[in-house]
C-alpha positions as CSV (number, residue, x, y, z in Angstrom):
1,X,0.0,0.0,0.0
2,X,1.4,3.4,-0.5
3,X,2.1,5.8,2.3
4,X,0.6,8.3,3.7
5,X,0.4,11.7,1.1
6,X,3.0,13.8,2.5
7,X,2.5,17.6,2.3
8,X,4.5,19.2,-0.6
9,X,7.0,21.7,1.1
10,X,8.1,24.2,-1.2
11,X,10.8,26.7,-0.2
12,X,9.9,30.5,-0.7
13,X,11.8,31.1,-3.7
14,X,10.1,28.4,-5.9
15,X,6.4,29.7,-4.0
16,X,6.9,33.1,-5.4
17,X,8.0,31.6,-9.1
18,X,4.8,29.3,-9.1
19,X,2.4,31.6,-7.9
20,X,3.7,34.6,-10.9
21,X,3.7,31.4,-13.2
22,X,0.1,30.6,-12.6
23,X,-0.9,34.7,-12.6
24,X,0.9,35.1,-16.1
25,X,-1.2,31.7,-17.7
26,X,-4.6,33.2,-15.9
27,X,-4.4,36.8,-17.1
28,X,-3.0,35.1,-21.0
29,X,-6.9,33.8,-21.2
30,X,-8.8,36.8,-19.8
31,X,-10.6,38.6,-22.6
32,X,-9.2,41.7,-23.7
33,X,-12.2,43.8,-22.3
34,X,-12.1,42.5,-18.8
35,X,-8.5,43.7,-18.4
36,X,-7.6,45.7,-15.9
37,X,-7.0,49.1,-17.7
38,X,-4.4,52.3,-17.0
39,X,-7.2,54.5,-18.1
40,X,-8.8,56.7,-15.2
41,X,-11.2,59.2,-15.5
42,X,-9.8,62.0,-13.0
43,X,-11.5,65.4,-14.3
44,X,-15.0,66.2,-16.0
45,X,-16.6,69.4,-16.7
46,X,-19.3,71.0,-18.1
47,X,-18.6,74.7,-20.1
48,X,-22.2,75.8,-21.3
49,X,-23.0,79.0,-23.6
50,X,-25.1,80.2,-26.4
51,X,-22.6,79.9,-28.6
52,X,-22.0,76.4,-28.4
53,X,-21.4,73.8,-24.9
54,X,-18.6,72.1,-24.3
55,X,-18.4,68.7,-22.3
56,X,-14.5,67.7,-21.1
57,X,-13.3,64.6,-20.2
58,X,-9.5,64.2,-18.7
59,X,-7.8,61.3,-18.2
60,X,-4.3,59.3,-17.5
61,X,-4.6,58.2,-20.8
62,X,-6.1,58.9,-24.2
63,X,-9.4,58.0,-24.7
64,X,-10.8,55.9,-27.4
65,X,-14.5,56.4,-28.8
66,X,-17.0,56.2,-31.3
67,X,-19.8,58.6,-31.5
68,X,-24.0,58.2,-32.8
69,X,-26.9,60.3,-33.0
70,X,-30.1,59.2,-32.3
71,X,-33.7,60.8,-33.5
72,X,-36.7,61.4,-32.1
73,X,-36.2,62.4,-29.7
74,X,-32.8,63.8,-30.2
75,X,-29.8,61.8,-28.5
76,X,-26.2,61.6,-28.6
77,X,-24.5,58.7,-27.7
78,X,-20.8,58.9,-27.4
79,X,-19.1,55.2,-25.9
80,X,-15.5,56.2,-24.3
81,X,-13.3,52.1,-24.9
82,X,-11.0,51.0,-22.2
83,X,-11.9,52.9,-18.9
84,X,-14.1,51.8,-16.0
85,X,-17.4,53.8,-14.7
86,X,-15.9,55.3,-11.8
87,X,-17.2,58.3,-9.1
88,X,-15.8,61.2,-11.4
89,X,-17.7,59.8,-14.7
90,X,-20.5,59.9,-12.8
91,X,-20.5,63.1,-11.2
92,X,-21.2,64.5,-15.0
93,X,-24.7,64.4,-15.0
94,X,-24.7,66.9,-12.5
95,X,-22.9,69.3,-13.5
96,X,-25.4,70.0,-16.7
97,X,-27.1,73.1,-15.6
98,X,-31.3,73.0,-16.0
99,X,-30.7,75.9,-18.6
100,X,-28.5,74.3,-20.5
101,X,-29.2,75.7,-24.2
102,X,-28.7,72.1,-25.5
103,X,-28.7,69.3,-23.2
104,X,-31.3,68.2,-21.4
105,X,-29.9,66.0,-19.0
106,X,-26.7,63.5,-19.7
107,X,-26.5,59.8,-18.8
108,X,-22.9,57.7,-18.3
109,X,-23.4,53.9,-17.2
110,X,-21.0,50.8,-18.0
111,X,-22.2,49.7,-21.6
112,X,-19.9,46.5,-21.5
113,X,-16.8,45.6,-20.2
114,X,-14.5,48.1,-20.5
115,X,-16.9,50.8,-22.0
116,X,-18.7,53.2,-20.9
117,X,-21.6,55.0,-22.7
118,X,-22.9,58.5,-22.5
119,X,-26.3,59.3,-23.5
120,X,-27.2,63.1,-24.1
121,X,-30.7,64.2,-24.4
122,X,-30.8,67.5,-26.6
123,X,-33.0,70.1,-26.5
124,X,-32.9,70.7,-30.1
125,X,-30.7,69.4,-33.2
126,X,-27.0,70.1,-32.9
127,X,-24.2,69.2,-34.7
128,X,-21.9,67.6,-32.5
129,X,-17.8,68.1,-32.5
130,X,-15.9,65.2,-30.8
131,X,-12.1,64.8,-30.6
132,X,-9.3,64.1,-28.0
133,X,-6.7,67.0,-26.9
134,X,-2.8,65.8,-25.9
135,X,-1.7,66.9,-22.5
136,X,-0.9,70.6,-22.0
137,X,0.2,72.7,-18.8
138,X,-1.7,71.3,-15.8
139,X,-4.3,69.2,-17.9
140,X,-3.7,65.3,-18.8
141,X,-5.2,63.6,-22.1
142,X,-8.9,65.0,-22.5
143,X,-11.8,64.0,-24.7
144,X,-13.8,67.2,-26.0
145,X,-18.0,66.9,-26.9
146,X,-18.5,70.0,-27.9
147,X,-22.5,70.9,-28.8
148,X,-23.1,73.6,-32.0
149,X,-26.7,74.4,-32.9
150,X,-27.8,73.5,-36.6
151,X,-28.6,76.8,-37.0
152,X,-26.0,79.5,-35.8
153,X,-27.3,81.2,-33.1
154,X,-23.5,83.6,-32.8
155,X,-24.7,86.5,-30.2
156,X,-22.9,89.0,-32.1
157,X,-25.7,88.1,-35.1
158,X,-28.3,88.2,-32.4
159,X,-26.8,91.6,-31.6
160,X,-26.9,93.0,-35.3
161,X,-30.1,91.7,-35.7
162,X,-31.0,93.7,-32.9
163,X,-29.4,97.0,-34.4
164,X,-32.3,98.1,-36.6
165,X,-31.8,101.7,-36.1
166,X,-28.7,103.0,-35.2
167,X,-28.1,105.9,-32.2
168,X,-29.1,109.1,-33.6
169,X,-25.8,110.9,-34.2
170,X,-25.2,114.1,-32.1
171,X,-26.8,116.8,-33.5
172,X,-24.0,119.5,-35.2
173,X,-23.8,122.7,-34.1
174,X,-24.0,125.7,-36.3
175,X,-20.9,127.2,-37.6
176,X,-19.0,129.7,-35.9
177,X,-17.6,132.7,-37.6
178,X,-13.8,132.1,-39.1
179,X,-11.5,133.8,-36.9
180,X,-7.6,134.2,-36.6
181,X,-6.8,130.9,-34.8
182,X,-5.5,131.3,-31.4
183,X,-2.9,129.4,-29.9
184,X,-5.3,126.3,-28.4
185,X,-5.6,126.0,-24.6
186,X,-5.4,123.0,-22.8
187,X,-8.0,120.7,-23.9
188,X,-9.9,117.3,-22.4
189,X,-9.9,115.8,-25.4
190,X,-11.1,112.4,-24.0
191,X,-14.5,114.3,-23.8
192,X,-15.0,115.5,-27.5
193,X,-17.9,113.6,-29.1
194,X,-18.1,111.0,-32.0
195,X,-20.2,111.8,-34.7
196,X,-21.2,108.3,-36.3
197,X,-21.8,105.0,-34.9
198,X,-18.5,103.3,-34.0
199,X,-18.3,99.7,-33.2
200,X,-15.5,98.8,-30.5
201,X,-15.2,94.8,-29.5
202,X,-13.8,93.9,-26.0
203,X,-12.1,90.8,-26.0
204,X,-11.6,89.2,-22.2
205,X,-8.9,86.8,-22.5
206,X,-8.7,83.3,-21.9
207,X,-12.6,81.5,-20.6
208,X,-13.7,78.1,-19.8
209,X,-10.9,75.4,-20.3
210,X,-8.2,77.8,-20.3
211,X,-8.2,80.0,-16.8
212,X,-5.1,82.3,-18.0
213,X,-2.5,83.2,-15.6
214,X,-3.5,82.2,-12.0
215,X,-2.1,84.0,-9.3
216,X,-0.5,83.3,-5.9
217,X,-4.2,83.0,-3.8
218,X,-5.8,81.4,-6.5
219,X,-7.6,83.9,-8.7
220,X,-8.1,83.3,-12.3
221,X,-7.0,85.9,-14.7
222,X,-9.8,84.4,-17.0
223,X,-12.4,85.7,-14.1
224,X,-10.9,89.1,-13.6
225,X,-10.4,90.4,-17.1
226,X,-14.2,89.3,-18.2
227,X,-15.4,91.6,-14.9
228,X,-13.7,94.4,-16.5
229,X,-14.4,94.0,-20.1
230,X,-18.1,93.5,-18.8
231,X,-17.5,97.1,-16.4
232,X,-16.0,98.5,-19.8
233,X,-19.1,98.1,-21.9
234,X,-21.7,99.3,-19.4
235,X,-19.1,102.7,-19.4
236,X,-19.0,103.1,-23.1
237,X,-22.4,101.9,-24.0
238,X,-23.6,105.0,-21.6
239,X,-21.8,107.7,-24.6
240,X,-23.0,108.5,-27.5
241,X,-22.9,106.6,-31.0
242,X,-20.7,103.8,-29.2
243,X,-21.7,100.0,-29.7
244,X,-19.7,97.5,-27.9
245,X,-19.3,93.6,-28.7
246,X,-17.9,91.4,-26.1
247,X,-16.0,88.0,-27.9
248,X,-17.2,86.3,-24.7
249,X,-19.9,87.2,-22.0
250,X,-19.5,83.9,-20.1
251,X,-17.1,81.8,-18.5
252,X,-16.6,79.8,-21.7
253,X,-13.5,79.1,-24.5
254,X,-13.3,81.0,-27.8
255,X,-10.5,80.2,-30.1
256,X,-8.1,82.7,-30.6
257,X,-9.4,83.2,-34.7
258,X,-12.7,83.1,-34.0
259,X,-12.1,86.5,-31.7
260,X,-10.5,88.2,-34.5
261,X,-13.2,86.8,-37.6
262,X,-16.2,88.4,-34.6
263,X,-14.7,91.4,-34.7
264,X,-14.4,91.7,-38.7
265,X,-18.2,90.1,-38.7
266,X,-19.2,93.7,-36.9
267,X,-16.7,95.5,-38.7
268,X,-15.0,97.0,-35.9
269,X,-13.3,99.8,-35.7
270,X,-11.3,98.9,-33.0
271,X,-10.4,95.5,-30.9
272,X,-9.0,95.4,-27.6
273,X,-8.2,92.3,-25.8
274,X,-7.9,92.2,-22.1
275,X,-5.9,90.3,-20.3
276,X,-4.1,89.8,-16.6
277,X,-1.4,88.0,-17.3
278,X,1.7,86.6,-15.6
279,X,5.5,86.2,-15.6
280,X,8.7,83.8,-14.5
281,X,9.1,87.1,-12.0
282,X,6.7,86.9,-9.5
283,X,7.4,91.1,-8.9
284,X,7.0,91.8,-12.5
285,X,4.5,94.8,-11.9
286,X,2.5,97.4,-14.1
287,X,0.5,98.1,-16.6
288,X,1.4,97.5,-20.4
289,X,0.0,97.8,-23.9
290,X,1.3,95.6,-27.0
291,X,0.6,95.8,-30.6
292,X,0.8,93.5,-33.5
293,X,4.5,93.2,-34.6
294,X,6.3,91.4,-37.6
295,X,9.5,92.0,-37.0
296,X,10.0,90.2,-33.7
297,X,9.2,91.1,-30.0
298,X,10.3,94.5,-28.7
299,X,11.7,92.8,-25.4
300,X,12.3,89.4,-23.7
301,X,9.1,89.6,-21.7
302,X,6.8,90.6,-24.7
303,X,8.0,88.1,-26.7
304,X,7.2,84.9,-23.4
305,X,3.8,87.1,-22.9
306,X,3.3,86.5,-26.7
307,X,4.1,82.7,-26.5
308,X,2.1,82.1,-23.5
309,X,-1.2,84.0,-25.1
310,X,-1.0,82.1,-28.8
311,X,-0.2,78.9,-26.3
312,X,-4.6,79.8,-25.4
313,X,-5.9,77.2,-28.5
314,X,-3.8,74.6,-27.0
315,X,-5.0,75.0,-23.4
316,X,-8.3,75.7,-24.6
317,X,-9.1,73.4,-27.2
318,X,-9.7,73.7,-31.0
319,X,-10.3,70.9,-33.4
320,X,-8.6,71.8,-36.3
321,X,-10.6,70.9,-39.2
322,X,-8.3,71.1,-42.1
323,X,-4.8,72.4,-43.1
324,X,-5.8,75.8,-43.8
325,X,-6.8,76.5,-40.6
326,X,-2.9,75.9,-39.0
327,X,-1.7,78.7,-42.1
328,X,-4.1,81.2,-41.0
329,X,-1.6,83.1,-38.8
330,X,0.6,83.5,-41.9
331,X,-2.4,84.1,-43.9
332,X,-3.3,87.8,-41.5
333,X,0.4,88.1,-41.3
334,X,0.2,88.4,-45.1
335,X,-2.8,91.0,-45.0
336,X,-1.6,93.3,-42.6
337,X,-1.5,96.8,-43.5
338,X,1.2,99.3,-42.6
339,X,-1.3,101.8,-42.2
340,X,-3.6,99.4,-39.5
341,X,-0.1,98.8,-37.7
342,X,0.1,102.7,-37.7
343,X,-3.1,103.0,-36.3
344,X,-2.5,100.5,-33.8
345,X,0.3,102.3,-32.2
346,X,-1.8,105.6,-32.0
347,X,-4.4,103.4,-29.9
348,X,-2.3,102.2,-27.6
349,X,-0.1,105.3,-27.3
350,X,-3.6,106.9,-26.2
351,X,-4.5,104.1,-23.9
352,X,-0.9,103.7,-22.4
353,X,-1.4,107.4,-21.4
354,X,-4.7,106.6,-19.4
355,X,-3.3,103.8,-17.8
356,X,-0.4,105.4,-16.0
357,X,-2.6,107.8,-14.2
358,X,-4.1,104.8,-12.2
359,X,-0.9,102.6,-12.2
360,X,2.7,102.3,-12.3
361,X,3.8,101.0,-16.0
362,X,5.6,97.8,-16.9
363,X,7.4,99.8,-19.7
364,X,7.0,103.4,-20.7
365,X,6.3,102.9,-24.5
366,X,3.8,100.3,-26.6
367,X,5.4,97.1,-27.1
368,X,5.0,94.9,-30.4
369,X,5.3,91.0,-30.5
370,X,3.1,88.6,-32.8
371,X,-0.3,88.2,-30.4
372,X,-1.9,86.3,-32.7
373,X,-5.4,87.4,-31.7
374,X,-3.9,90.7,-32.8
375,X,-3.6,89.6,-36.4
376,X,-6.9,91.2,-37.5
377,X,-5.7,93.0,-40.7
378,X,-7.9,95.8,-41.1
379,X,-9.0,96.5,-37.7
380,X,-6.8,99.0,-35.1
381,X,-5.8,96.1,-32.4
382,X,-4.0,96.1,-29.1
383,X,-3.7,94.2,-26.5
384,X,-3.9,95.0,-22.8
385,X,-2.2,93.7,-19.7
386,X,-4.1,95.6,-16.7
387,X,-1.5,94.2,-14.1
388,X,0.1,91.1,-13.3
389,X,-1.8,89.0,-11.8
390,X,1.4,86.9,-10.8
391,X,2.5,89.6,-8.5
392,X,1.0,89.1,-4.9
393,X,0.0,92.9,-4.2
394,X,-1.2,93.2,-8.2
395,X,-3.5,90.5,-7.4
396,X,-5.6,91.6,-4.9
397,X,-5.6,95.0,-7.0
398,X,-7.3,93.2,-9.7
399,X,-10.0,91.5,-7.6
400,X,-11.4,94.4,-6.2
401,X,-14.1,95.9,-7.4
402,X,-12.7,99.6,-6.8
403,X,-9.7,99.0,-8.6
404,X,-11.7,96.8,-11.7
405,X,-13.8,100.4,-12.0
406,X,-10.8,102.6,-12.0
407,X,-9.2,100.6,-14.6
408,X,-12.3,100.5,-17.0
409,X,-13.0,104.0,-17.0
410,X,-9.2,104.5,-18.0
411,X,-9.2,102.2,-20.4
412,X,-12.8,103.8,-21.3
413,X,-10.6,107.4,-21.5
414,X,-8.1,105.8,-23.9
415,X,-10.8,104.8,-26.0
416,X,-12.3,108.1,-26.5
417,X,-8.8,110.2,-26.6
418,X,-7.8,108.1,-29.3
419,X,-11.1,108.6,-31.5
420,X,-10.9,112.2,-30.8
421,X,-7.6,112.6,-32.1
422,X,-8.3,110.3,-34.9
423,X,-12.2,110.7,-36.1
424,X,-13.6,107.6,-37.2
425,X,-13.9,107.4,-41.1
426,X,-15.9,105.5,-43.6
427,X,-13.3,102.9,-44.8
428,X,-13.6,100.0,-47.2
429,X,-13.4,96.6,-45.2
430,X,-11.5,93.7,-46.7
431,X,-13.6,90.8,-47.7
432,X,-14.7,89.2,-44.4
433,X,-12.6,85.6,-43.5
């Protein structure tokens, strides 16, 4: 008879090789789909607006997907391969606001193994933009839905629309008797009025995916410069044969050439973009004004500020649709005209003027570096660093609501010394982009 089974004593060496032996033949045969997957969901947010809402999902890693539409009622399904339903996924649903211009409420669950499906219910038709973004400053891979309606519903057309009988211009006084001039007195020039309708578009850096510069307690440039811009247009809607556009109203993202193709849709006369940016020296301080330049950056710092403001589309988000869209810097480049450069500089020579009455200047002359959101090529553009919001004591400038009125009304001065010194005139437009 044989003996009694003995126990099988293995020593710990040959334990460890057996058991990773037996793991490596188990995981071999496990379907592809029930792997365990590097993919984590570890951000989602919600950016809605008239103009179009944007849904963003980040993760470790990219995200594959496959998108459907769905009729009656109106659905779109998007399934997001290789990740797991986990607590962020599903704290999306909630963060779609009740008025929502386009979704009525969003739905993620697992699908299958591996996949997880989100269901939108629209409130109307849209035509629906999905694509993945590569990792950029503090965000990881993200996975853009972004929600257009069929029919443009663009503000600024709303706006026009809305326009169907301009101010009535001031009305002109009667002529005075010629008389020897006299050497001319002192004069407020800011104060002299505008005698047609002038169109002026505000342009508040940065907005929804991309906050801008933050600074050292937290505060968003994106946040402060749209309280301005918004503090701006109340003050120059109050004068006389002024209209002001706003590229953005909201907290969402607008692509740097869409600002500058708005402000050719209204025909501007002038653009001014506002921004609160930052620098590699925390005591960087002051106020600045840049214009468009061809020939290079005037300094060291215009020349980062520049990079880090054309850097917005990445941080942002913009599907590029085809290759004419990456050539359309070089395309403005190509249109500019000396005389809208020449023009530019006047602007910001006036509005550099008003700014150093309320605050010490970063440099005492208009600076010139290629801001691509300058690149309009017909329209007077600058651009407009209030502060830095980088500096400590500059910050808590810009978040007070004293300081924010102060600088609107100089920036509102600049506005109206530069067009009183340079009288709007008809002018032919180039053929809108």
């Amino acid at each position: 008879m044989p003996g009694p089974t003995r126990p099988l004593n293995l020593d710990p060496n040959r334990r460890t090789l057996l058991r990773a032996a037996v793991t490596t033949l188990l995981l071999s045969v496990i379907p592809k789909g029930f792997a365990a997957t590097d993919a984590r969901v570890v951000a989602v947010r919600v950016w809605p607006a008239q103009a179009y809402t944007r849904i963003t999902i980040e993760s470790t890693t990219p995200l594959t997907f496959h998108q459907f539409s769905l009729k009656n009622p109106e659905r779109l399904v998007v399934d997001l391969d290789g990740i797991d339903l986990n607590g962020e996924l599903q704290t999306l649903a909630g963060k779609v606001n009740a008025d929502d211009p386009y979704i009525q409420q969003l739905r993620a669950a697992r699908n299958k193994p591996g996949t997880v499906r989100l269901v939108l219910d629209l409130k109307t038709d849209v035509k629906p933009q999905v694509f993945t973004l590569a990792p950029v400053g503090e965000y990881q891979h993200r996975l853009v839905i972004d929600l257009y309606p069929s029919v443009q519903n663009d503000p600024l057309l709303a706006f026009l629309d809305d326009q169907t009988s301009p101010p009535t211009p001031a009305a002109k006084q009667p002529e005075a008797p010629k008389t020897v001039e006299q050497p001319s007195k002192t004069v407020d020039r800011k104060d002299l009025k505008i005698d047609r309708l002038v169109t002026v578009v505000l342009d508040p850096g940065h907005g929804g995916e991309d906050p801008g510069a933050i600074g050292p307690q937290g505060n968003h440039e994106k946040t402060v410069v749209l309280a301005i811009a918004k503090k701006v247009k109340a003050l120059l809607e109050a004068e006389p044969n002024m209209r002001v556009v706003l590229t953005r109203d909201g907290d969402f993202f607008v692509p740097l050439g869409v600002r500058v193709k708005k402000a050719r849709a209204v025909q501007a006369d002038l653009f001014m973009s506002i921004h609160a940016d930052a620098f590699i020296k925390p005591d960087a301080n002051g106020s600045s004004v840049f214009v468009l330049s061809d020939r290079g950056a005037t300094s060291t710092a215009a020349k980062w500020l520049a990079q880090t403001q054309n850097d917005a589309d990445l941080i942002g988000g913009v599907k590029i649709a085809n290759v004419k869209d990456v050539h359309l810097a070089k395309t403005l480049m190509d249109l500019t005209q000396t005389a809208t450069l020449n023009d530019s500089m006047k602007f910001g020579n006036a509005m550099l003027g008003q700014l150093k009455q309320i605050n010490r200047l970063h440099k005492g002359s208009v600076e010139q570096a290629g801001f691509a959101v300058l690149k309009a090529p017909d329209i007077p553009s600058i651009l407009i660093e209030t502060a830095f919001i980088s500096n400590p004591a500059e910050e808590q400038k810009l978040i007070d609501e004293g300081y924010q009125q102060k600088m609107a009304q100089s920036i509102v001065n600049g506005i109206k010394t530069y067009f009183a010194k340079n009288p709007p005139l008809s002018r032919t437009k180039l053929a809108q982009g």
